[in-house]
C-alpha positions as CSV (number, residue, x, y, z in Angstrom):
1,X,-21.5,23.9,5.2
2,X,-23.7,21.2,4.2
3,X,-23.4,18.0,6.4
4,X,-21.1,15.7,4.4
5,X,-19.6,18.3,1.6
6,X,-16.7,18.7,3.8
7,X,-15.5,14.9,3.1
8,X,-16.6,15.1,-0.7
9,X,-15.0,17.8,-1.0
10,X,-11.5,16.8,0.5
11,X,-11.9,13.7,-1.8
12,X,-12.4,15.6,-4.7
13,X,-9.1,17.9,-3.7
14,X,-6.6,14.8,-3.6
15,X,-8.3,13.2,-6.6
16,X,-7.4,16.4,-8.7
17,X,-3.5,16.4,-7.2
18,X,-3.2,12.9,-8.2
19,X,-4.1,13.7,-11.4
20,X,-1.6,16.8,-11.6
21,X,1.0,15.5,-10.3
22,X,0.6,11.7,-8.8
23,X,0.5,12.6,-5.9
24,X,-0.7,9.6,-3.4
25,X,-4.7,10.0,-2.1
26,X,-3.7,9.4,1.3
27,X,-1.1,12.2,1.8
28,X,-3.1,14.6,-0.1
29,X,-5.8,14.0,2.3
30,X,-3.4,14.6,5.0
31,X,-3.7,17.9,4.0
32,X,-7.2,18.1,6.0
33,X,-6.6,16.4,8.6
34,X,-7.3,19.8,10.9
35,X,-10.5,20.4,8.9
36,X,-11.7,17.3,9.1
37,X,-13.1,15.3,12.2
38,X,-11.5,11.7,12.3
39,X,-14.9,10.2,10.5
40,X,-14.7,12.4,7.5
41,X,-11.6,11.9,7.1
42,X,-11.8,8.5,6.9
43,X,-14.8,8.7,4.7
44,X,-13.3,10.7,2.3
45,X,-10.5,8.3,2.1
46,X,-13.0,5.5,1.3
47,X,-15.0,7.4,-1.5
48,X,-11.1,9.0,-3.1
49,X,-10.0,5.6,-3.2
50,X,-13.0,3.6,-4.5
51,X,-13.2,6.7,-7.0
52,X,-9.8,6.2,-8.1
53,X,-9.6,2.2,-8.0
54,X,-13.0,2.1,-10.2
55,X,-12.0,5.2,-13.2
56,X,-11.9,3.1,-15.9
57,X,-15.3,1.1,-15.4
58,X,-17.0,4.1,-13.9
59,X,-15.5,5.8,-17.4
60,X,-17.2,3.1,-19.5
61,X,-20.4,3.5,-17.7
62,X,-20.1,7.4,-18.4
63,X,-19.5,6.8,-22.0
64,X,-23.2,6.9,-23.4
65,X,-23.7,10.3,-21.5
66,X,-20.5,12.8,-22.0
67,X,-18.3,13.9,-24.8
68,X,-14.4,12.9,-24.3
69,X,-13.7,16.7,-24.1
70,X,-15.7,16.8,-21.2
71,X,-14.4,19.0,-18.4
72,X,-11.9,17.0,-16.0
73,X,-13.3,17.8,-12.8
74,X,-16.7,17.2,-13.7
75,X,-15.6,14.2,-14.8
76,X,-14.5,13.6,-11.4
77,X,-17.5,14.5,-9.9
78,X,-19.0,12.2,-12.0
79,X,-17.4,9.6,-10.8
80,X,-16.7,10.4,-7.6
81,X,-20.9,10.4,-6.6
82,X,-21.0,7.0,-9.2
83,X,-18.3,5.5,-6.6
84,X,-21.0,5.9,-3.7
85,X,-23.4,5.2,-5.6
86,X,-22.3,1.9,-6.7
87,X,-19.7,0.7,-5.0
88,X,-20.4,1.9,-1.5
89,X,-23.3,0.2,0.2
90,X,-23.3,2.8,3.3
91,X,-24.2,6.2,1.5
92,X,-27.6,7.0,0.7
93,X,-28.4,7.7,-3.5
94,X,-30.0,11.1,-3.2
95,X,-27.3,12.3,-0.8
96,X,-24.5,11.1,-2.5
97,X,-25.7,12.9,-6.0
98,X,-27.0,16.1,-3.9
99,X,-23.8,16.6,-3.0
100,X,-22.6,16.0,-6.3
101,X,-24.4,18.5,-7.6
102,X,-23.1,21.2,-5.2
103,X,-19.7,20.2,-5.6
104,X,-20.6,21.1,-9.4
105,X,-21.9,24.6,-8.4
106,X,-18.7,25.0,-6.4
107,X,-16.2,24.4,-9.2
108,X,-18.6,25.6,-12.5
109,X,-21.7,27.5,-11.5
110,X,-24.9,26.9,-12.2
111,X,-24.3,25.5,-15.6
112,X,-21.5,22.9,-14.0
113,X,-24.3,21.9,-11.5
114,X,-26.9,21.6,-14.5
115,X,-25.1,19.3,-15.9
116,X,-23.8,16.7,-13.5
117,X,-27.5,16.4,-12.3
118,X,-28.7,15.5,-15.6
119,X,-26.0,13.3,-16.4
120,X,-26.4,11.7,-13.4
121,X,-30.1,11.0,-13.1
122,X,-29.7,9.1,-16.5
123,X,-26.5,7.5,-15.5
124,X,-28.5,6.4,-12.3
125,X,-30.8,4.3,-14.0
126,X,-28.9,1.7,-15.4
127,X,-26.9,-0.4,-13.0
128,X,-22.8,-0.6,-13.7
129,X,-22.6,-3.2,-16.8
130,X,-18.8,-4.3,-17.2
131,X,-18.2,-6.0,-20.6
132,X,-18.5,-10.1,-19.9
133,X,-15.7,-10.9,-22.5
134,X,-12.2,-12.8,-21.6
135,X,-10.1,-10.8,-24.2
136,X,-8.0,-8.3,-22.5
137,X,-10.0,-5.0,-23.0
138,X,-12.8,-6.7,-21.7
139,X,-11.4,-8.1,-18.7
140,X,-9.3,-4.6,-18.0
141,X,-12.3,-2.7,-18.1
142,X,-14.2,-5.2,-16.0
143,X,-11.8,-5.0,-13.3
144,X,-10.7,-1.7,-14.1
145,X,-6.9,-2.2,-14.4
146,X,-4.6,-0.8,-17.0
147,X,-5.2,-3.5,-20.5
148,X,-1.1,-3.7,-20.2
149,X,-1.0,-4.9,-16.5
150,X,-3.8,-7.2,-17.3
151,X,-2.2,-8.6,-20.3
152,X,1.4,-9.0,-18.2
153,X,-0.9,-11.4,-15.4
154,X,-2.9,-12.9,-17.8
155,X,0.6,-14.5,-19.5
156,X,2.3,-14.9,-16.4
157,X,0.0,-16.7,-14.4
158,X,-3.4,-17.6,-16.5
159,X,-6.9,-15.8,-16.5
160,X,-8.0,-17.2,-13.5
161,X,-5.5,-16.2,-11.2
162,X,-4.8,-13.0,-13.1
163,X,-8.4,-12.1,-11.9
164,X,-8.7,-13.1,-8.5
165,X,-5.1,-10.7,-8.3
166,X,-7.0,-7.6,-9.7
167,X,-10.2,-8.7,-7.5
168,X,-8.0,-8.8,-4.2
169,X,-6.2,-4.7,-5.5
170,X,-9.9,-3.6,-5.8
171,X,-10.9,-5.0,-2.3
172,X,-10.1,-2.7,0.3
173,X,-7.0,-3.8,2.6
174,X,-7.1,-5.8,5.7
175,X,-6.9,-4.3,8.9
176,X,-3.8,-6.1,10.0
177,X,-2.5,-5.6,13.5
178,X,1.1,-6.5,14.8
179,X,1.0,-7.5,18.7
180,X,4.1,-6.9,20.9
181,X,5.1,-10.6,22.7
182,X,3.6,-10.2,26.5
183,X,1.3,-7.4,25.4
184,X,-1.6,-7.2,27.8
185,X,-5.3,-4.9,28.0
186,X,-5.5,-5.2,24.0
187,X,-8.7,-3.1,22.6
188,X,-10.3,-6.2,21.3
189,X,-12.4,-8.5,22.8
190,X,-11.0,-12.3,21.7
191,X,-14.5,-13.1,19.8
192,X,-13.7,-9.8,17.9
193,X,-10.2,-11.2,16.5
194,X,-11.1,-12.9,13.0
195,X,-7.9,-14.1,11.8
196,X,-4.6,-14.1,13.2
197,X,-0.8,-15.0,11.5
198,X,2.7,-15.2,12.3
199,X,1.4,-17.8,15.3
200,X,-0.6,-15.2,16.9
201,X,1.6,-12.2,16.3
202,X,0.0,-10.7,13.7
203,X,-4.2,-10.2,14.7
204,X,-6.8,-8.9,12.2
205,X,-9.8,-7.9,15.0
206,X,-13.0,-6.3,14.0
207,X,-12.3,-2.9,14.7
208,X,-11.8,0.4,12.6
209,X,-8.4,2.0,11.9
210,X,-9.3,5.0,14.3
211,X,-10.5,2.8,16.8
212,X,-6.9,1.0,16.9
213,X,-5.2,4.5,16.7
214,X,-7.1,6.2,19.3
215,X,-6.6,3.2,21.6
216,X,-3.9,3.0,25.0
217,X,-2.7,0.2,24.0
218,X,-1.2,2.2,20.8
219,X,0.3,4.8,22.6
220,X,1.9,2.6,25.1
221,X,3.8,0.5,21.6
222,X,2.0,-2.6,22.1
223,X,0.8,-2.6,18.9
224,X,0.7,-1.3,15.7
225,X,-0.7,-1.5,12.2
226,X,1.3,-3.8,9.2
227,X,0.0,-6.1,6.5
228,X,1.8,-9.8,7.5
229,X,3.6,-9.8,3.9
230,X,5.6,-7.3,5.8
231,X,6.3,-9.0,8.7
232,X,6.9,-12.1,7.1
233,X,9.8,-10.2,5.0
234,X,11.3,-9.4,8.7
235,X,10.6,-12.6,10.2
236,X,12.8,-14.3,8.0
237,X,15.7,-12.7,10.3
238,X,14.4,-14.2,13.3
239,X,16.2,-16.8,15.0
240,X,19.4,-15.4,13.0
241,X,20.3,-12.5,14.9
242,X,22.4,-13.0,17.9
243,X,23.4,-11.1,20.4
244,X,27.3,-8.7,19.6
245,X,25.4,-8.9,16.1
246,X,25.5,-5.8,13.6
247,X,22.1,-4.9,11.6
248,X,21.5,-2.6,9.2
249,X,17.9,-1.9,7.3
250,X,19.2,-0.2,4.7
251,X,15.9,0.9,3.0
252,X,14.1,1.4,6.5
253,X,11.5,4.2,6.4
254,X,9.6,4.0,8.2
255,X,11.1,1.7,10.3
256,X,8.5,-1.1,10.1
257,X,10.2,-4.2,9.9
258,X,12.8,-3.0,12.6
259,X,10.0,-2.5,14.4
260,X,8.4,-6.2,13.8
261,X,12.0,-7.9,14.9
262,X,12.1,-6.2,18.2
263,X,8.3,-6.4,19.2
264,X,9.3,-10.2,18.6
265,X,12.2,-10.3,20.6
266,X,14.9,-10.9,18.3
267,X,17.1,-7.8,18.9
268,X,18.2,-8.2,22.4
269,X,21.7,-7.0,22.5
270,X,22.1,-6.3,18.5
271,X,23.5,-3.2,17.9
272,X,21.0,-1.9,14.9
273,X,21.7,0.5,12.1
274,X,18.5,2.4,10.1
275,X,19.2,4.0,7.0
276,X,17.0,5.3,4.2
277,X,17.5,8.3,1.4
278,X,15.0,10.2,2.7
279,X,15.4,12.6,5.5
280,X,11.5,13.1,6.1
281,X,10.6,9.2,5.7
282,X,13.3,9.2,8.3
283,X,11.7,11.6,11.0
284,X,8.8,9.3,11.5
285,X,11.4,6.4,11.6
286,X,13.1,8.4,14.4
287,X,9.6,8.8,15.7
288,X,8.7,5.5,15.8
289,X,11.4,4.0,17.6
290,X,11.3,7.1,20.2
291,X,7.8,6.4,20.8
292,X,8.5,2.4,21.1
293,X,11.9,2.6,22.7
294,X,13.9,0.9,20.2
295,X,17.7,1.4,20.3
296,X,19.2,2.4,17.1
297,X,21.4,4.7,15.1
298,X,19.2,6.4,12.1
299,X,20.9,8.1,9.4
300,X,20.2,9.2,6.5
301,X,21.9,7.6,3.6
302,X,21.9,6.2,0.2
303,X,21.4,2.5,-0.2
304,X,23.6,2.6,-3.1
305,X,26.6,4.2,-1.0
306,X,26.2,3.2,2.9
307,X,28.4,4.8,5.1
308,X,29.7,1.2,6.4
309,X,32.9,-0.5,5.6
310,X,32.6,-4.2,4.1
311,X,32.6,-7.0,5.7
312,X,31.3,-5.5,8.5
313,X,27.5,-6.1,9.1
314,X,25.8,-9.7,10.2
315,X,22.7,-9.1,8.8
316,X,21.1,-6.6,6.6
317,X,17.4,-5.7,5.6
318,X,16.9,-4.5,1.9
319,X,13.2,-3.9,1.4
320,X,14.0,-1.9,-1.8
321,X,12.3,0.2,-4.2
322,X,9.8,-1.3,-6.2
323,X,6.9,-1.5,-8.5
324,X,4.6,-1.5,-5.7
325,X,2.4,-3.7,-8.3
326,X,1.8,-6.3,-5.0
327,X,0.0,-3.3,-3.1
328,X,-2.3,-2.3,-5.7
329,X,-5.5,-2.2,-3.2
330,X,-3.3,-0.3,-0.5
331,X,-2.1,2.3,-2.6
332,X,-4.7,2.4,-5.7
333,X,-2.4,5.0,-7.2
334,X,-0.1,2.2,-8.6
335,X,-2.2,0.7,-11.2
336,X,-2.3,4.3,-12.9
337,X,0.8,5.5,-12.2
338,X,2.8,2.6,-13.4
339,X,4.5,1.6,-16.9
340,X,5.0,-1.3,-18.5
341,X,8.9,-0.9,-18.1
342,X,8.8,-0.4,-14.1
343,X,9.7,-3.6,-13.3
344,X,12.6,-4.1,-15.7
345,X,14.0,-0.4,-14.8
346,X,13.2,-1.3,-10.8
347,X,15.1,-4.2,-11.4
348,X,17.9,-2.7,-12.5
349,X,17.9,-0.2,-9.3
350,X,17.8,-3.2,-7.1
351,X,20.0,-5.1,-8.7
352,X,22.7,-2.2,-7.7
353,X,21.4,-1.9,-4.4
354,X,21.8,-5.9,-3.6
355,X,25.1,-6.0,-5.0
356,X,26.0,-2.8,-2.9
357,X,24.1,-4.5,0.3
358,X,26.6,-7.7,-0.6
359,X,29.9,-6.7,0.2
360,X,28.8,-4.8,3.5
361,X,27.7,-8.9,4.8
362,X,30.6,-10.5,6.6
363,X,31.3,-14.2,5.1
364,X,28.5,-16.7,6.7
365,X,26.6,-13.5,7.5
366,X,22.9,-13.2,6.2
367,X,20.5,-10.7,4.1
368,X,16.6,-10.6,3.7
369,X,15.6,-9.1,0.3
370,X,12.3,-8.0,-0.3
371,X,9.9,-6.2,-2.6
372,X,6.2,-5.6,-2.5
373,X,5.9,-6.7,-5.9
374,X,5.4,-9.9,-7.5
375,X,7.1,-9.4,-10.7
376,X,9.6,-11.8,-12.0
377,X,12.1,-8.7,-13.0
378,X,12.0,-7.6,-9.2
379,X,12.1,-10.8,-7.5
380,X,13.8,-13.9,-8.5
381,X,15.9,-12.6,-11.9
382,X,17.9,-9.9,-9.0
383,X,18.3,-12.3,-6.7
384,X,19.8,-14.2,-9.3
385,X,22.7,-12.2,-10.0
386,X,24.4,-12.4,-6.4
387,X,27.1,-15.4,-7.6
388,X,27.9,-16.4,-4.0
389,X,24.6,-16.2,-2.3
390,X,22.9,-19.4,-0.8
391,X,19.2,-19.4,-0.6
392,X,17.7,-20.3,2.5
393,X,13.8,-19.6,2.8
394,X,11.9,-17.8,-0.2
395,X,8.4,-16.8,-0.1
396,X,6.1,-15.1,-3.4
397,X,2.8,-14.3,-2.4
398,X,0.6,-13.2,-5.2
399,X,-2.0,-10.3,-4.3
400,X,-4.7,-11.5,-2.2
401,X,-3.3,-14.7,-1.5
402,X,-4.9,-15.3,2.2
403,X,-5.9,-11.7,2.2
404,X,-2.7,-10.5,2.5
405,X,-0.6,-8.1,0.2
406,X,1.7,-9.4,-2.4
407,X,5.5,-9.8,-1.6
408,X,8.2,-11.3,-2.3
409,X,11.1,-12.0,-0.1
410,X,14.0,-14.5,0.2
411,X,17.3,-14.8,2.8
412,X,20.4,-15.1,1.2
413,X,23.5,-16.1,3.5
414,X,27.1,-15.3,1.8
415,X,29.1,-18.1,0.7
């Protein structure tokens, strides 16, 4: 096979499910991950992505050259090579539209092949030219988010920080790393750490994802890959767990934030519950925990009808469903897949979910909620509905605030 189709080609593959059927670029790619050395995989992650998060003004640059009843997946040849072309600095020109070409061949012959190499060689001349305009068709094409999410930002929050929040979901993602308290023989060098958070706990070194993952100090649980917005959602427990105490994350796949509270030492001696609907989110919970020894009963179970009696938990974690509009540059997906009425509808779900969550909370006991969304429907108009609840730390973060995701999370103690 030609050196590099391999990667395009996988690309190409989980570009075409998402458009069938939504499903996300990274599990699709998962798909060959035993046909594909650790490298390609991660380059074909890089070019899916910035292919995906980059349609619509890759589209507009297309324009001049192809009909709108153009065939899809030439389409997404197009703008799959256009993505390396530019918006990835690392891939040379005439190999990126070489192997555009031949992934043409592949799918439509000779004529297929014909084609994307004469669109592209014109294409190729001009550079990308995103409309300069501040109306909102300009400024979603620019930025190449949907014209209704950019409308939502632009009258929630003003044109300047609506754009730095769709400049931080076309960035790709921090490499965050979270460090287990006493961890030693860490696979960074301290001039390699760049930023750190949490006081230390969370580390953002200059290394690449397979690097951290092929590393011992991985395998032994000393640390592990999470954005700080997460953490920060956990942290909020910390200090209010004691030992005797009852926990339950009741939206825990997989099992990150459990994770965060015991690498920081605040589970000693707390008896912890970890439930979530889904039974194959779960098995990498239960491998999680295995693979870190952390003691706790998993189940599978619906947030909406724990198997608990009320009045009987300390503390509960409710990361719920969401929007995911806070974690547009981790999962580029989002920004396509959503609707204007997500947050209202999720908002409804999590309103159902914290009222369930609520009576399970002995009185004086305490409850982090939290969503990886910013939205005002998700966030602070649910909270509002618990009567009794007490507010005692709250924390937005819009996207790319300090280059982390967007969150929102609050701890409520019952009255």
């Amino acid at each position: 096979m030609i050196p590099g189709l391999a990667s395009r080609h996988a690309a190409l593959d989980a570009l075409f499910r998402w458009e069938e059927s939504g499903h996300h670029i990274a599990d699709s790619l998962a798909r060959h991950a035993t046909r594909l050395d650790h490298r390609d995989h991660a380059l074909a992650l890089e070019i899916a992505t910035t292919a995906l998060r980059w349609k619509m003004l890759l589209d507009y640059h297309l324009r001049p050259f192809v009909r709108e009843d153009t065939d899809l997946e030439l389409r997404w040849v197009l703008r799959l090579t256009l993505a390396q072309t530019h918006k990835l600095d690392r891939i040379p020109l005439h190999a990126a539209v070489d192997l555009g070409v031949e992934l043409a061949r592949m799918l439509r012959g000779k004529g297929g092949s014909g084609f994307v190499n004469a669109v592209l060689r014109r294409a190729m001349e001009k550079p990308l030219a995103p409309p300069v305009g501040d109306d909102p068709d300009s400024v979603a094409v620019r930025h190449s988010h949907p014209k209704w999410l950019v409308q939502r930002w632009i009258a929630r929050h003003g044109l300047e920080t609506a754009e730095s929040m769709m400049q931080a979901g076309n960035r790709e993602p921090a490499l965050w790393v979270r460090v287990r308290r006493g961890a030693k023989n860490l696979p960074w060098a301290p001039e390699q750490v760049l930023e750190t958070a949490h006081d230390g706990f969370f580390v953002r070194p200059e290394m690449f994802r397979d690097q951290l993952l092929s590393s011992d100090a991985f395998a032994r649980g000393d640390i592990a890959l999470q954005d700080p917005a997460s953490g920060a959602a956990a942290l909020l427990l910390s200090g209010a767990l004691r030992p005797g105490s009852a926990l339950a994350d009741l939206c825990a796949a997989p099992g990150g934030k459990i994770a965060c509270l015991s690498d920081h030492g605040d589970l000693d001696g707390v008896k912890v519950l970890a439930f979530d609907r889904s039974g194959f989110r779960q098995r990498k919970t239960v491998d999680g925990f295995r693979r870190t020894g952390i003691r706790a009963v998993v189940g599978v179970a619906d947030g909406l009808v724990p198997p608990l009696r009320p009045a009987s938990l300390d503390a509960i974690l409710l990361d719920a469903p969401c929007s995911n509009l806070g974690v547009i540059s981790r999962r580029p997906e989002v920004r396509w897949n959503a609707k204007p009425t997500d947050p209202e509808k999720h908002g409804e779900l999590q309103e159902k979910l914290l009222e369930s969550a609520w009576k399970l909370l002995k009185p004086g006991a305490c409850m982090v909620y939290s969503v990886c969304s910013t939205e005002v429907e998700e966030c602070q108009e649910v909270v509002a509905q618990v009567p009794d609840a007490i507010r005692e730390a709250e924390q937005l973060r819009l996207p790319g605030q300090d280059g982390w995701d967007g969150f929102y999370a609050v701890r409520l103690r019952k009255g």
